[in-house]
C-alpha positions in Angstrom: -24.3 -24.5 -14.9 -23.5 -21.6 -12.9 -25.4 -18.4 -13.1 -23.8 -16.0 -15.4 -24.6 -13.0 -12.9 -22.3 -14.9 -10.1 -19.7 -16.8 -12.1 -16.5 -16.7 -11.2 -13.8 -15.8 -13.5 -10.2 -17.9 -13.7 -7.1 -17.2 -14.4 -3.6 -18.6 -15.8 -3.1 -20.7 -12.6 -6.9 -20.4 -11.9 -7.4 -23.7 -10.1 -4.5 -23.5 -7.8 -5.5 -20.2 -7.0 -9.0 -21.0 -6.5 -8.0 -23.6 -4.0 -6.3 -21.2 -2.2 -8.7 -18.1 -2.6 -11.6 -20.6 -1.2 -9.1 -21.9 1.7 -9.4 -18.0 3.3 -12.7 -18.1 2.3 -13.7 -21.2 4.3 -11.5 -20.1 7.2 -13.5 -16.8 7.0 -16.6 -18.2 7.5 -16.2 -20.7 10.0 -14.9 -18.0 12.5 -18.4 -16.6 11.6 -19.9 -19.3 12.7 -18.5 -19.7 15.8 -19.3 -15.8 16.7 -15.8 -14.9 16.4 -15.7 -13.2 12.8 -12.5 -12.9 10.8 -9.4 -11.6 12.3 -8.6 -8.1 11.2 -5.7 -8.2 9.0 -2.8 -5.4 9.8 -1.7 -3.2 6.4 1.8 -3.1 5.9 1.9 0.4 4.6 0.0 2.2 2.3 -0.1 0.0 -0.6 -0.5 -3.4 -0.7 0.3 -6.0 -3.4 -2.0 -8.4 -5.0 0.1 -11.0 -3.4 -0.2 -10.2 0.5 -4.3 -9.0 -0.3 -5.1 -12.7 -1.5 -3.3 -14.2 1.5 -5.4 -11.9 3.7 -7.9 -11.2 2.1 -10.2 -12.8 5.1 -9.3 -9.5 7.0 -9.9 -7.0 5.3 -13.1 -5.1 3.3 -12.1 -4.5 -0.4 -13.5 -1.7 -2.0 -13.6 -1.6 -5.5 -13.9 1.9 -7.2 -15.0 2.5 -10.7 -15.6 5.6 -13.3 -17.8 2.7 -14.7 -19.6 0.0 -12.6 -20.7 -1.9 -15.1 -16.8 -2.9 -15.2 -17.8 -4.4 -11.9 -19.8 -7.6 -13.7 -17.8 -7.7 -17.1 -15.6 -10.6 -17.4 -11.9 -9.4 -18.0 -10.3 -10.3 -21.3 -7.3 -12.1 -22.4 -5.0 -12.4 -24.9 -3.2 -15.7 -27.0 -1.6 -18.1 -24.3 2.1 -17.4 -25.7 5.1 -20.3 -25.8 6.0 -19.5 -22.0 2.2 -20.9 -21.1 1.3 -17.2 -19.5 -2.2 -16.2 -21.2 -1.9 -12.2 -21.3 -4.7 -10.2 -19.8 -5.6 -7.7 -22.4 -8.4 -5.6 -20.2 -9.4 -5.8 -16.4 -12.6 -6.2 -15.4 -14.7 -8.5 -12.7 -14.4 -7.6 -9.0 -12.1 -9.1 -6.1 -14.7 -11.6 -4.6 -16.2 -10.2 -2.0 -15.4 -6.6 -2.9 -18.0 -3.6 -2.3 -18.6 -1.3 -5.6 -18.3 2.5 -5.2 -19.1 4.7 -8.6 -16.4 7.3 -8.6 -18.9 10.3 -9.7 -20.5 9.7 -6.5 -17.4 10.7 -3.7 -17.2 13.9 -5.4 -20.0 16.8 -5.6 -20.8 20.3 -6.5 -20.0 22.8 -3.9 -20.7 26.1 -3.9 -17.0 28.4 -3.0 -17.5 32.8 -2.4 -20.4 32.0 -4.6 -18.9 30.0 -7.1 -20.5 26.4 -8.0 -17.6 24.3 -8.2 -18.1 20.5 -9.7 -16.2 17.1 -8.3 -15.4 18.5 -4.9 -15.3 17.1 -1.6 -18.5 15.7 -0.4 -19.6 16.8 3.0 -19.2 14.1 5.5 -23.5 12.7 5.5 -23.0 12.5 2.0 -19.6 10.4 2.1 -21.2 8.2 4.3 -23.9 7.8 3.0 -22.1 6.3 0.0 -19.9 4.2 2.2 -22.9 2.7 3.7 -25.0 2.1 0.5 -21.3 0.4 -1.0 -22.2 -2.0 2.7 -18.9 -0.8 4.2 -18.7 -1.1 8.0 -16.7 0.8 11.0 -14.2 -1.1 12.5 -12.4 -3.0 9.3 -9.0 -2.6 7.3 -9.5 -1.0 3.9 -8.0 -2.4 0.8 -8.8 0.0 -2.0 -8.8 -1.6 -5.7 -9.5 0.2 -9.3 -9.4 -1.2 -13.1 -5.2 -0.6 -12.1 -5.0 0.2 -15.9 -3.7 3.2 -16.5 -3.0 6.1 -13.8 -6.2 7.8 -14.0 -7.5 4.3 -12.9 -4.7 4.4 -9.8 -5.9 8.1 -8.6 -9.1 7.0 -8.5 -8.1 5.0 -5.8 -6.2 7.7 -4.1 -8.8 10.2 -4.4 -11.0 7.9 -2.8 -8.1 7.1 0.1 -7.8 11.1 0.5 -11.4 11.4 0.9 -11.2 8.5 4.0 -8.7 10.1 5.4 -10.4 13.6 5.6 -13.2 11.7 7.3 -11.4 9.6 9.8 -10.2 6.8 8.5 -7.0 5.5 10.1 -6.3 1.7 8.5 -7.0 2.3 4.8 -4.7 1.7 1.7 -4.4 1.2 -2.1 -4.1 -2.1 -4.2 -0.7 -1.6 -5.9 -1.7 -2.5 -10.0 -5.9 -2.7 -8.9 -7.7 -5.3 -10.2 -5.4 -5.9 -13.2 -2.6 -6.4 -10.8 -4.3 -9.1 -9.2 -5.1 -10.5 -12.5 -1.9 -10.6 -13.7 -0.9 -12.5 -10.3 -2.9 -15.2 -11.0 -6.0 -14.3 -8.9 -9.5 -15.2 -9.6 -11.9 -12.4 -9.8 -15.9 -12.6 -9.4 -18.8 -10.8 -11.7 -21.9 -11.1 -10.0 -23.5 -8.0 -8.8 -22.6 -5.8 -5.9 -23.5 -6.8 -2.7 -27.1 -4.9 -1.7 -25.7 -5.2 2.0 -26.2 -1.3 4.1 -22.7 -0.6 6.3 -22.3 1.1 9.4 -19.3 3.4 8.1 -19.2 6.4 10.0 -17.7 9.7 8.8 -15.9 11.6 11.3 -15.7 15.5 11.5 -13.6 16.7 8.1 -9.6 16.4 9.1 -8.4 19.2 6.4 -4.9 18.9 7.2 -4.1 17.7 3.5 -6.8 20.1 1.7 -5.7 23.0 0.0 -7.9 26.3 -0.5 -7.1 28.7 -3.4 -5.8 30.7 -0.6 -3.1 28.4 0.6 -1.8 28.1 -3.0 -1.2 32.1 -2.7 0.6 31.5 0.8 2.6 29.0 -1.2 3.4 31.1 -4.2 4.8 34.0 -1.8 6.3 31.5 0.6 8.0 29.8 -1.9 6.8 26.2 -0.7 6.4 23.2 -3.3 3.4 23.5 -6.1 2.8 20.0 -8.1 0.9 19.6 -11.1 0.1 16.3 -11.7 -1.7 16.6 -14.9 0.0 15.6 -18.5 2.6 17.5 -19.6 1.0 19.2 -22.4 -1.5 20.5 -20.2 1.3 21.8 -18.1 3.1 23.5 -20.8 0.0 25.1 -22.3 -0.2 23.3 -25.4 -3.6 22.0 -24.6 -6.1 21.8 -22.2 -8.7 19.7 -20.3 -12.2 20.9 -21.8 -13.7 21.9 -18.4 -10.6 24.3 -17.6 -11.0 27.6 -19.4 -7.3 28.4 -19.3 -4.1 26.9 -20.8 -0.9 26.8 -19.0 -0.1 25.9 -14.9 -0.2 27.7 -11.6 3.2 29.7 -11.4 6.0 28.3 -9.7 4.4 24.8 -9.9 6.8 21.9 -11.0 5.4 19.1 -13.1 4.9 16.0 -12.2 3.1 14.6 -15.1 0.8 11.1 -14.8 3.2 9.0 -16.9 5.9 9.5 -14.1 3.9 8.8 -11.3 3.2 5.2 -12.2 5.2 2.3 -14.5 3.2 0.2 -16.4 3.8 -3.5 -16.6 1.7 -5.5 -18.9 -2.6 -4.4 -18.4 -1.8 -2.8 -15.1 0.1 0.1 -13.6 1.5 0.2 -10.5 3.1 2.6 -7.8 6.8 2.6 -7.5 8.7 2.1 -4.1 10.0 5.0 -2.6 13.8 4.4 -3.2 13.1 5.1 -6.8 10.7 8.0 -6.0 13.7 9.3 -4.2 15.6 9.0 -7.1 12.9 10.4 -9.3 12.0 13.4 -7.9 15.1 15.4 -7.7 15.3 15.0 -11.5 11.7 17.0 -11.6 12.6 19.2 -9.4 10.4 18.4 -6.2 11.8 17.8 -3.1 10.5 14.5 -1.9 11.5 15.1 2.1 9.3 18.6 1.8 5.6 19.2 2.0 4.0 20.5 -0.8 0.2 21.4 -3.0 -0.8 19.0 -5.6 -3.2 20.0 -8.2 -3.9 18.9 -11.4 -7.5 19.9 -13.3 -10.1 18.9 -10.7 -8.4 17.3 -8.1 -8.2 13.5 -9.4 -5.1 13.1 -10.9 -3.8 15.5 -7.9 -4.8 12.6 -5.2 -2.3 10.1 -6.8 0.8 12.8 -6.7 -0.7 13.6 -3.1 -0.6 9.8 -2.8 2.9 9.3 -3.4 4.7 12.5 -1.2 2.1 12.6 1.8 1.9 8.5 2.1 4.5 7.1 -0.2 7.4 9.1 0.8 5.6 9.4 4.3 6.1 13.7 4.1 2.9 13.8 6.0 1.7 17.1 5.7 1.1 17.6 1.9 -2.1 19.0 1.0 -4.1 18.3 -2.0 -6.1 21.3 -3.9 -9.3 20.5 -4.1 -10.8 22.9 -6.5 -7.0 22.6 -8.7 -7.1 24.4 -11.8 -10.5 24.4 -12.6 -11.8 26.8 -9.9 -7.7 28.5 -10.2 -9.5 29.6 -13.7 -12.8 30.1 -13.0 -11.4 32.9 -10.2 -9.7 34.6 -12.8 -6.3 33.7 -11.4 -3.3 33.8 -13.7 -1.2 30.8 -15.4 1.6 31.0 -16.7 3.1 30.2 -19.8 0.8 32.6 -21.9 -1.8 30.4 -24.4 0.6 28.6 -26.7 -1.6 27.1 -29.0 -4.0 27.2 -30.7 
């Protein structure tokens, strides 16, 4: 019997699956052997589906991010096997084999701002890498991006995480559409035995902040009149509540809302990304030009990275910024929202 601490999980067509899953693995390693090491795989874009990850899965470094790693070893769950066959995941969990494990807390960090300490900021770049390297992520490989996919806080962790790569050089990076319950739900075998102790090379480059938004910028956008997205939920937007660590209710003025249940569909456990046709269509309806640049922001920059996701890489505008301090340091400067407190 297997040890529990490395078994491998299957799925509704887990032995087909398996054969093919173990048929890159086995090609994999046998370039290994002969000195060559696996071929790097090319992205198609910035997302990938569960689909074209498990056929290439040989070239490419997974990296699995999680609000909680102990997700990283739990078996997932499933529902009844209904008339059609198809046994319904009910809850995500077990890591892409061969994935690396990075805890979420730890890509973002207190940094001080005109005196202010400011939580779940951007890490300088020796402290990024150092968490790259401790996850045993090296230079020179395609990254594939995974979360629990359940939800869209799950989704932006990925983006956040993406953003953060970006900021520090990296160049071939991009997100598992649906995470790890996407790939479930495709039929793909996932592992639970613990993260790899392996130590990368990943090396951060000097910060690019072409997509990172100061307080500052968000006045230049006020005046100029340029695009503001909040990406929180649309209470919070309105002012009829808040997130506890915000001291204000209400939304930077002139911001349109792009609230987290429109910025993914759910299908199933998982949620997923739309294409950009629909996005195109989308958009308008909210208000945001999806051909312009804007500043996302939502409470402290988490939900943020997935609206950031879907204009600057999605919808390939390029040049949208993410704020990285969002509302929580917008309040803690003393900076007004707008509608007034509506309740309580």
């Amino acid at each position: 019997m297997k040890n529990p601490g490395e078994m491998q999980v299957r799925t509704m067509n887990g032995m087909r699956d398996g054969v093919k899953h173990w048929s890159v693995l086995i090609g994999a390693m046998g370039m290994a052997v002969l000195g060559m090491g696996p071929v790097n795989a090319a992205l198609p874009g910035p997302l990938v589906s569960a689909q074209w990850l498990h056929e290439h899965l040989a070239g490419v470094t997974v990296v699995d991010v999680l609000a909680d790693p102990a997700q990283f070893t739990s078996a997932p769950k499933f529902g009844i096997r209904n008339k059609a066959g198809v046994t319904p995941l009910v809850a995500a969990g077990g890591h892409i084999p061969g994935a690396r494990l990075v805890t979420f807390s730890a890509i973002r960090t207190t940094q001080k701002v005109d005196g202010r300490k400011i939580p779940a900021m951007l890490p300088t770049a020796d402290q990024f890498q150092a968490v790259m390297r401790a996850a045993g992520v090296d230079d020179g490989h395609p990254l594939v991006i995974t979360s629990r996919g359940s939800d869209a806080g799950d989704l932006d962790m990925a983006t956040r995480l993406l953003w953060t790569l970006k900021t520090y050089g990296a160049v071939n990076v991009a997100v598992l559409n649906g995470g790890t319950a996407g790939w479930l739900q495709a039929g793909y075998e996932v592992e639970t035995r613990a993260a790899t102790k392996k130590v990368g090379n990943w090396t951060a480059k000097p910060a690019d902040r072409r997509w990172l938004a100061t307080s500052a910028d968000v006045v230049k956008a006020q005046t100029a009149g340029s695009q503001l997205v909040d990406a929180r939920p649309t209470a919070q937007f309105l002012g009829i509540s808040k997130n506890p660590v915000v001291s204000e209710f209400g939304h930077i003025a002139g911001a349109r809302s792009f609230p987290t249940d429109a910025i993914v569909r759910t299908e199933g456990a998982a949620s997923y990304f739309m294409t950009p046709a629909q996005y195109t269509k989308l958009l308008p309806e909210l208000g945001i030009d999806p051909k312009k640049p804007a500043i996302t922001y939502c409470n402290t920059g988490h939900l943020a990275s997935g609206a950031w996701f879907v204009l600057n890489e999605v919808m390939a505008v390029g040049s949208t910024r993410l704020y990285d301090g969002s509302m929580l340091e917008w309040a803690m400067e003393g900076r007004p929202t707008a509608p007034a407190k509506l309740y309580p």
